[in-house]
Each structure stands twice: as structure tokens, then as C-alpha cells.
C-alpha positions, 0 to 999 in steps of 0.5 A: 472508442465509442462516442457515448452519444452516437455511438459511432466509432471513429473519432478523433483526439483533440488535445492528451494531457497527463492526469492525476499525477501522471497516472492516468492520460486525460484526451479531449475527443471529438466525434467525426459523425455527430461532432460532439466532444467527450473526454477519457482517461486512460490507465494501466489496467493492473492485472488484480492480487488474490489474497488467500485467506486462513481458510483458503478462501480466495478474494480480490485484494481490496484496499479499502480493507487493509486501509480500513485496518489501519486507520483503526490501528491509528485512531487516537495517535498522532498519525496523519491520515495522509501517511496512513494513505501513503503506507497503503499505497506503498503496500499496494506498490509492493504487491503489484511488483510481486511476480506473484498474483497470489498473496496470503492475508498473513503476508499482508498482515506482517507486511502492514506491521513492518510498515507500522512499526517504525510509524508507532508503537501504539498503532503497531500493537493495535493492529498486531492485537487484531491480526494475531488474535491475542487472547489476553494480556499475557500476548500483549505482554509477549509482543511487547516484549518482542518489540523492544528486544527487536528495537535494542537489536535494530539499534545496535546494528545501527551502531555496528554500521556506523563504527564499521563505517567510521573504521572503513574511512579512518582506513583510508 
């Protein structure tokens, strides 16, 4: 590490504290030549996601696009802007867990609608409107439709879970 006054590239580390809720570590430096005190922090260096886009173009994923999207989906609803935060963090998290470096911008795209789905509806479909090109009503129409069917199927799964459930403790 170079003192960023000097130059000069011995120094020594004062104090390390976590920072920025344990994502980074913050260390107090001291130089050994000029004796000047500087700070750094240190961060895991996340090797970035390519996204392929429809015409096979390749791009850095940027966050702030799909962050961008969102909140345009979202706008109006009564979704905070901190869980539109959390749901872009939790697709980043997603993608960085991938053994893949590569991902398509149509994965991204349904996996931003599986996270807004259950967040919803409004945003949901905005954002699906976007992301599927809808050329007019009749696609609104559609994806609704899909939507409820896919709704009355996740809640009769939850009542099949649930009898399964109560069958499995009133057979013990």
C-alpha cells in the first residue's frame, strides 16, 4: 500500500474495524517515512456478470439498470424504496452465487418478475409490459390471465401442503 502523500511503500496499520455492515474493513495507516495517517477500506473484489443481451451483445451487469426498472415499475404503488433496494440486492446476490459469469438479460428479466410478483401486481405487470414488449391490450389481457391462473395454482399448493401436513401429524 502506497502513502498517497509520500509515496513511499512501507506503512503500518493503526487500528481495522469493520465498515459498512461488515462488507468492507476500514484500517487506520500510518506511514513510516513521512508519518502522515491515511485510511483504506478493503472489499471483496467480485469478479463482474456479463449480461447477453437479445442481440448478443455482451455488457457489464449494471445495477443501476435493473434498479432503474424497477422503480419505474413501482412508481405510483405503494412499494418502499427500501424494498426495491432489497430486491435488487437480492438479485445481485443471486447472480454472484451463479458458477456462471455469464447471464442473459432474459434471465434477468424473469427473475426480477419472480421477485416482483409476490411484491405486486401493478409493479408485476408494468415491468412485464416492458420486459415482453406487449403490443397491446390483448397481451395485458394474457399475462393477466396468466397471473391469476398461476395464483389460484400457488394457493392450492399451499392448501395441498397444509392437509398433507395436518395428515402427516394426525398420523403419528
Amino acid at each position: 500500500m502506497l502513502c498517497p502523500f509520500c509515496s513511499y511503500s512501507d506503512n503500518r496499520v493503526l487500528e481495522s474495524r469493520l465498515a459498512e455492515e461488515g462488507e468492507s474493513v476500514r484500517r487506520r495507516r500510518e506511514c513510516k517515512q513521512c508519518r502522515r495517517r491515511f485510511t483504506t477500506y478493503e472489499r471483496i473484489e467480485f469478479v463482474p456478470t456479463v449480461v447477453i443481451k437479445r442481440n448478443g451483445r455482451r455488457e457489464a451487469f449494471d445495477r443501476s439498470k435493473v434498479l432503474r426498472g424497477v422503480m419505474i415499475a413501482c412508481e405510483k404503488t405503494d412499494v418502499p424504496a427500501e424494498l426495491i433496494e432489497q430486491l435488487v440486492d437480492d438479485l445481485q446476490a443471486e447472480l454472484q452465487q451463479r458458477s456462471s459469469r455469464e447471464v442473459t438479460s432474459a434471465e434477468i428479466g424473469e427473475m426480477v418478475l419472480a421477485l416482483l410478483k409476490p411484491l405486486n401486481e401493478v409493479a408485476y405487470v408494468r415491468f412485464a409490459s416492458v420486459y415482453r414488449k406487449f403490443k397491446g391490450v390483448a397481451d395485458f389481457v394474457s399475462e393477466l390471465q396468466t397471473f391469476e391462473a398461476n395464483a389460484e395454482l400457488d394457493s392450492l399448493k399451499a392448501r395441498l401442503e397444509r392437509l398433507a401436513a395436518a395428515h402427516d401429524q394426525s398420523a403419528d
